[in-house]
Structures are given as C-alpha cells and as structure tokens.
C-alpha positions as CSV (number, residue, x, y, z in Angstrom):
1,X,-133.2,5.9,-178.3
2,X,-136.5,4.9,-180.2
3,X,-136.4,2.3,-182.5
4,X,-139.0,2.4,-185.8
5,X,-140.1,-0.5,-187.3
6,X,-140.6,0.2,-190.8
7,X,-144.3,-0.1,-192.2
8,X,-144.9,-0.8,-195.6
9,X,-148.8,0.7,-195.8
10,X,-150.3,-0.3,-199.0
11,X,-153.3,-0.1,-200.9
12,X,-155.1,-4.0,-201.6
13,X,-157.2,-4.0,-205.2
14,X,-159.1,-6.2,-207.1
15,X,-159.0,-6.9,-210.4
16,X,-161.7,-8.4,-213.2
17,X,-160.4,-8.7,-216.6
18,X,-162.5,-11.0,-219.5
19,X,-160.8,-13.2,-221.9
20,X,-162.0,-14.0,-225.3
21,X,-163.9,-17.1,-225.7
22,X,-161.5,-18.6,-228.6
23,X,-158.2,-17.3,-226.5
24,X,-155.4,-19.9,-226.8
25,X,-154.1,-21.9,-223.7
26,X,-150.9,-20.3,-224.6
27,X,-151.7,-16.9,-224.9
28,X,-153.8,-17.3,-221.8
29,X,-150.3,-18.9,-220.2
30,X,-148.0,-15.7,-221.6
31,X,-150.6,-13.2,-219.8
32,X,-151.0,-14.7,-216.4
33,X,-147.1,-14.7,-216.2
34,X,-147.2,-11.2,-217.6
35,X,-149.3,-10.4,-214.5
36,X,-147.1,-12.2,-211.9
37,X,-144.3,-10.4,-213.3
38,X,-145.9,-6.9,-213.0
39,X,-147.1,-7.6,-209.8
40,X,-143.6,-8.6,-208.6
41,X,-141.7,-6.2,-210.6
42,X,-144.0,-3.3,-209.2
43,X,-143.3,-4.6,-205.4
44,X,-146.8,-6.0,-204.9
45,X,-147.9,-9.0,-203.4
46,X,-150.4,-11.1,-205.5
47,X,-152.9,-12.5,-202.9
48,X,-155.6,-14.4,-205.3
49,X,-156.5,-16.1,-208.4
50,X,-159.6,-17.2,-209.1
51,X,-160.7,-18.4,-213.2
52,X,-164.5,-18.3,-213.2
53,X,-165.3,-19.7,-216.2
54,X,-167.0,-19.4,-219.7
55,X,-169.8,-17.3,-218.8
56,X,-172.8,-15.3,-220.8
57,X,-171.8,-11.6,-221.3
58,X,-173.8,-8.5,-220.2
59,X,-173.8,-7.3,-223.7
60,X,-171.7,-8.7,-227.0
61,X,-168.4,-7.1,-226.7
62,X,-166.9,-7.5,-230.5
63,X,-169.2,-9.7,-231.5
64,X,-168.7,-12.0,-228.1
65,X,-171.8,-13.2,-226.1
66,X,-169.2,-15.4,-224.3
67,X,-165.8,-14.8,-222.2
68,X,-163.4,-16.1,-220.2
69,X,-163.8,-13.9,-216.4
70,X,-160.7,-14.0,-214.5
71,X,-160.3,-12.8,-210.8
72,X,-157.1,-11.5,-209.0
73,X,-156.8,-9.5,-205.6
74,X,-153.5,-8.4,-204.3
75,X,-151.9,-5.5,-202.4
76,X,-149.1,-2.4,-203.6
77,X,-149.0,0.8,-204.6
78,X,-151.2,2.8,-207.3
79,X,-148.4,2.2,-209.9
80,X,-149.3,-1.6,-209.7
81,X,-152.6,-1.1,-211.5
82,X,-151.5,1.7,-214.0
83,X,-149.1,-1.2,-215.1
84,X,-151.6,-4.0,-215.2
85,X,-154.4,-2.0,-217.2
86,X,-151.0,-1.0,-219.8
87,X,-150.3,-4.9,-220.4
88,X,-154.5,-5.5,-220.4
89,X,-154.9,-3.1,-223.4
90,X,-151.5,-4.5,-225.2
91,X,-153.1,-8.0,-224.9
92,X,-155.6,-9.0,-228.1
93,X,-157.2,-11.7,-225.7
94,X,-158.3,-9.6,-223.1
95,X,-162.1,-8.0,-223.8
96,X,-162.6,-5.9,-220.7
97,X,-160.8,-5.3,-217.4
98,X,-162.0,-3.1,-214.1
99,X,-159.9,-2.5,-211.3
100,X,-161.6,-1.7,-207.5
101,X,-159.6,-0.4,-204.3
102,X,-160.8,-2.3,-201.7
103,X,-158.8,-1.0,-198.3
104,X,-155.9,1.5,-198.0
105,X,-153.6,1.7,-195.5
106,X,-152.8,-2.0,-195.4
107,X,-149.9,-3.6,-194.2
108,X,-148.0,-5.7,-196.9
109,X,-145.6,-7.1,-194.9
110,X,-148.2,-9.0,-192.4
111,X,-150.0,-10.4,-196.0
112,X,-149.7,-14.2,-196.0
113,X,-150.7,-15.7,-199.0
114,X,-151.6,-19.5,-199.7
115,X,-149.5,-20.8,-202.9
116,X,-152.5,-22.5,-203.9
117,X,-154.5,-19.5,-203.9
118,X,-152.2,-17.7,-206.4
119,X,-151.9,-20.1,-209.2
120,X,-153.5,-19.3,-212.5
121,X,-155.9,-22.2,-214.0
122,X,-155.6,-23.2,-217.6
123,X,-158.8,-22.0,-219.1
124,X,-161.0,-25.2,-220.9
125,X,-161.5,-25.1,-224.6
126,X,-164.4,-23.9,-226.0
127,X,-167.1,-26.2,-226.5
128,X,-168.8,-26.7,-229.7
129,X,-170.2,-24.0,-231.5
130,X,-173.6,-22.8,-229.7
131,X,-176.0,-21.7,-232.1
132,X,-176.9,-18.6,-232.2
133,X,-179.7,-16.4,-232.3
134,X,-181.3,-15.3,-235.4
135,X,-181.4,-11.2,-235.8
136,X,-185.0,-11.8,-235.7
137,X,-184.9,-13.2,-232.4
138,X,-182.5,-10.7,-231.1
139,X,-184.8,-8.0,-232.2
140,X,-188.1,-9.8,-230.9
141,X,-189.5,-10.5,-234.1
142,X,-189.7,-13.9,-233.8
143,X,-192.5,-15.2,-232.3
144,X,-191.4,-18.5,-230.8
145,X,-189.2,-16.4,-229.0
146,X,-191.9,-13.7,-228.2
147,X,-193.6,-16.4,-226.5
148,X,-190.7,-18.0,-224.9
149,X,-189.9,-14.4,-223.0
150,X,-193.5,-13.3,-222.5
151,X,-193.7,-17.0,-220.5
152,X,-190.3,-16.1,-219.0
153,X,-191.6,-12.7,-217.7
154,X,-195.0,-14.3,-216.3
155,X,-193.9,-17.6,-214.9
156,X,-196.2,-18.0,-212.0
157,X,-198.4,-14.7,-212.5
158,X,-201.2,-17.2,-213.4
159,X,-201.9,-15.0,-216.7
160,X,-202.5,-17.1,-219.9
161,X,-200.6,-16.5,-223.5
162,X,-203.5,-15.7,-226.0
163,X,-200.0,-16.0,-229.0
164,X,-200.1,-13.8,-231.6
165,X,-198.3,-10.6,-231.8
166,X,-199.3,-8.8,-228.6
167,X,-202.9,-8.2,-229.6
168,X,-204.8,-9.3,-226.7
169,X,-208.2,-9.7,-226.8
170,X,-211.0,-7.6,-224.5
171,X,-214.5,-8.0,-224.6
172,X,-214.9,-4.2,-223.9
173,X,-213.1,-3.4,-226.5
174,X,-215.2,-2.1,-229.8
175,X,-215.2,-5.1,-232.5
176,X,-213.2,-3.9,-235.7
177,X,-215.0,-1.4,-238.0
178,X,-216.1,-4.2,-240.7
179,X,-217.4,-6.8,-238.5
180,X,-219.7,-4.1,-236.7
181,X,-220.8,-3.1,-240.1
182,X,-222.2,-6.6,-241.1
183,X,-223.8,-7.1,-237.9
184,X,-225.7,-4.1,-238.4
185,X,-227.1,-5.4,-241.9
186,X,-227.9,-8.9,-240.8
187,X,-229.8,-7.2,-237.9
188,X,-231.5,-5.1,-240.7
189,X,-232.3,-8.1,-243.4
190,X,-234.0,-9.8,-240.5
C-alpha cells in the first residue's frame, strides 16, 4: 500500500500598498487587521510585514507628494490577492497598491514564520506641515529653483551657471541686431 503525504503547493506574493499621509492610527489599525483576517480567512499564511515609512511619492496621487508605503509577503492561493485588492479599494486610506507573484509551487506547510516578522507597526504622525512648492516652481518658472536644478544636474561637470533664463552666452554667436547697428556708426563718425 502507498501512502501520500498531502502537499499543499501554493503560490508566495508580495504586496505594496501606500497609505495617505494624514491616515489615522486607527484606521491604519482597522486595515492591518482587515489584512490578517483575509489572509487567514482565505487559508494563507502571512510571512512579512514591513512599514517603510513617510516617503516622497513618484508623482502626487490626489494631491499627495507624501505616503505611508507598507510591505507584506505571504503565501496561498490566487483568491488571497483578489480579496486583498477588494478590501484595498473599499479603504479611503489606501492611495495605491501592486501585487507581484514571486514563486509558484511552494510549499505552505514547510513556511515558518517569525512572530515578530508579521506584526504591523503603528505608523508616526505626520510632521508639521512642509511647505510646499509654489506652481511657479513646479513648472520651472522660478528661477531660484532654475538654478537650484541646473546645479543639481551639473554637480561635478565643472560647468559654471552664467543665471538668467537659459540664455547662455557665446562669443561666436552674432551680437543682437541693435548693438551691431551702433557699432557700425561709431566706426563711421570716427
């Protein structure tokens, strides 16, 4: 007689989702038990947590610069992340999300996973109000900032910033129409 030992082959994902800036430590609290829940509801095993911080958006996102990123990894079937993106979208809090298969075929019953490694951290509060940039700025009208990203972008080139507002100067250039003009009738008066 052959005995099977029953597999249970799985599928491990990653997950990024991004938080408002202004989100509540409550509503922060109600979604990462809404996520332990669907992951243990949907027979998934929840491997890591990681909070990474306030950190500077890619783009503004409704009017955001700023968000909350928030890191999970864990293992189950491909209802796991239908489920998790459905509660994401429900949630006002949560910006953005992306969801990556890493590995199929994994075994979830040979997963360990660390305690410490699967416990959601309270996000800080939001600091003070940052300024922020004018819509000249944004747009590059402003030259203080023209300068500041021209220096930026040539840090170390050992090119000079003449200012201004990207004329540069070239001595093989023609001088402007009316300065050519009175050099021509000084030269003639003399």
């Amino acid at each position: 007689m052959i005995q099977s030992t029953s597999v249970k082959l799985a599928r491990e994902y990653e997950t990024i989702y991004v938080l408002r800036p202004d989100a509540t430590k409550e509503s922060v609290a109600r979604l990462s038990s809404r996520v332990s829940e669907v992951v243990a509801r949907e027979g998934g095993t929840l491997t890591l947590v990681e909070s990474w911080g306030r950190r500077a958006l890619a783009f503004p996102v409704g009017k955001h610069r700023r968000a909350y990123y928030i890191y999970l990894k864990y293992v189950g079937g491909g209802r796991i992340v239908s489920e998790l993106e459905r509660n994401f979208r429900m949630f006002d809090e949560v910006l953005k999300y992306q969801t990556v298969k890493l590995r199929d075929e994994v075994d979830q019953t040979g997963v360990t996973v660390n305690p410490a490694d699967i416990e959601f951290e309270m996000v800080e509060a939001p600091p003070d109000e940052e300024p922020e940039e004018s819509l000249a700025a944004q747009l590059g009208l402003d030259e203080a900032a023209q300068a500041r990203d021209w220096t930026a972008r040539h840090e170390g080139t050992g090119e000079e910033h003449e200012g201004g507002r990207g004329r540069r100067s070239d001595s093989r250039a023609p001088a402007p129409p009316e300065v050519a003009s009175d050099a021509k009738s000084e030269e003639k008066s003399e």
